[in-house]
matplotlib code that plots the C-alpha trace (Angstrom):
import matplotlib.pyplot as plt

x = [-3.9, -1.5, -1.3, -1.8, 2.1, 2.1, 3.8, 0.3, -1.2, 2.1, 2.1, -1.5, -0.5, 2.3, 0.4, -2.1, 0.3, 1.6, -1.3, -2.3, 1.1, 1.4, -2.1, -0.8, 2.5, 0.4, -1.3, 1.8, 3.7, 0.8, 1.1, 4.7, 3.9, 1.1, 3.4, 6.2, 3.9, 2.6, 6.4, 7.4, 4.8, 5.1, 8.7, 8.1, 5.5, 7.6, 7.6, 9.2, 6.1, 5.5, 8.5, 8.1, 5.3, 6.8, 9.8, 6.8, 5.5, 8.4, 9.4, 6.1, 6.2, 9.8, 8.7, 6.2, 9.1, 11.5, 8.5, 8.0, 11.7, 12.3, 9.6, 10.7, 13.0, 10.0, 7.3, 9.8, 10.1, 6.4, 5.3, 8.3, 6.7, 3.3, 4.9, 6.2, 2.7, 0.6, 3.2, 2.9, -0.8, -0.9, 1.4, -0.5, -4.1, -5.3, -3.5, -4.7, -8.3, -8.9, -5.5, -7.0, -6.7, -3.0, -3.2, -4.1, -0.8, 0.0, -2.2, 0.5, 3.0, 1.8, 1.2, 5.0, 6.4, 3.7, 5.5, 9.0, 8.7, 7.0, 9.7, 12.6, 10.8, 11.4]
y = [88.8, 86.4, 82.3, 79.6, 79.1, 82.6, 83.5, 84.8, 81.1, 79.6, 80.8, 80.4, 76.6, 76.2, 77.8, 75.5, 72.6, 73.8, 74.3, 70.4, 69.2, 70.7, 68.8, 65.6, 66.7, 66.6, 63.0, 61.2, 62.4, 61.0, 58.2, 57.8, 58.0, 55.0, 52.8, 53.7, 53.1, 49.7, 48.5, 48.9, 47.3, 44.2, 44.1, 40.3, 41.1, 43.3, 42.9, 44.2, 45.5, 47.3, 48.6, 49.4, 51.8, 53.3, 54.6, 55.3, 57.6, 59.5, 60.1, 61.5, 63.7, 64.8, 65.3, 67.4, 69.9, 69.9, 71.1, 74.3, 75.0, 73.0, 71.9, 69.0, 67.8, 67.5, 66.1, 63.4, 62.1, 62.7, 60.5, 58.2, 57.8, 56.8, 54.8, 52.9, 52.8, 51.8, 48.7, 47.6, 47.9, 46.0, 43.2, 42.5, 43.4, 41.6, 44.4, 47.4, 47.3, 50.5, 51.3, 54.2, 56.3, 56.0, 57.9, 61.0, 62.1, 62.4, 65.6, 67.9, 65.7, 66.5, 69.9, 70.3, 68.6, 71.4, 74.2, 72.8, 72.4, 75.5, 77.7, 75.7, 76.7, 80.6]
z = [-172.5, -172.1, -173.5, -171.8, -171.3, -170.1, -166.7, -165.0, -166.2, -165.1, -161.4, -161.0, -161.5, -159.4, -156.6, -157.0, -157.2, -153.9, -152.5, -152.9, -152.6, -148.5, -148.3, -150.1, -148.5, -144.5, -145.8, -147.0, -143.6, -141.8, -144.0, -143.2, -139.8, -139.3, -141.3, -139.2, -135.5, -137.2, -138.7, -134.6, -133.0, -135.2, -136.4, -136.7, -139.6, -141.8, -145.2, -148.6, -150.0, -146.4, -146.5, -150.2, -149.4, -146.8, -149.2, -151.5, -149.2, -148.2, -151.8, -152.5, -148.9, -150.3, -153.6, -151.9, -150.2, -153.1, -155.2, -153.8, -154.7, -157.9, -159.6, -161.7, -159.1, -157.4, -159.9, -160.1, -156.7, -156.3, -159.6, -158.6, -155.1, -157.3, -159.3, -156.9, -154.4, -157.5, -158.6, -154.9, -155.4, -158.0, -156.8, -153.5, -154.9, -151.2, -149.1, -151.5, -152.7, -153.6, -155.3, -157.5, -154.3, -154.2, -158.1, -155.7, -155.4, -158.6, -159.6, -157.9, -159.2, -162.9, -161.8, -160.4, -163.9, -166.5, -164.4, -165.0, -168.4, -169.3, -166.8, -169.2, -172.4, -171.5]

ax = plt.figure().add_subplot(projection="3d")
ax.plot(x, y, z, "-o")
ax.set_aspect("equal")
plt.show()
């Protein structure tokens, strides 16, 4: 039987933080893409914090890629991408009213950054 830290228990996780970061990988690219189509149609109306969330998004959809290669490369741009969505959030509380949604992303994120740390431990 192995521990909790061992390498069965350690790739369960990090298939599991694939597996939801290519599905919050798929909503942050579609993400990406609205606020992309709405920047365009109304470049008059664009904003720093619209522009803000847009880098937030494609840090967590990269942090998303780089994780099934490196995973604390990757739990970093993906909790960066958070970090950055949620201080938008709570900036502009008028634009975001349900900003516990955008703390989502970070599960694979957290996920990404146990496997890291437990792969440097061996």
């Amino acid at each position: 039987m192995t521990s909790f830290l061992g390498s069965s228990s350690v790739a369960i996780i990090r298939w599991v933080a694939r597996i939801l970061g290519t599905v919050i990988g798929l909503m942050a690219l579609f993400g990406v893409v609205e606020a992309l189509t709405y920047h365009l149609e109304r470049t008059s109306e664009i904003t720093t914090p619209g522009v803000l969330v847009w880098v937030g998004f494609l840090l967590i959809l990269l942090g998303c890629v780089v994780g099934w290669f490196k995973e604390l490369a990757g739990s970093l741009l993906i909790l960066g991408g958070v970090v950055l969505l949620v201080a938008i959030a709570l900036l502009t509380p008028s634009e975001f009213r349900n900003a516990w949604i955008l703390s989502i992303p970070a599960l694979p994120g957290l996920l990404y950054l146990y496997v890291g740390l437990a792969r440097r431990k061996k």
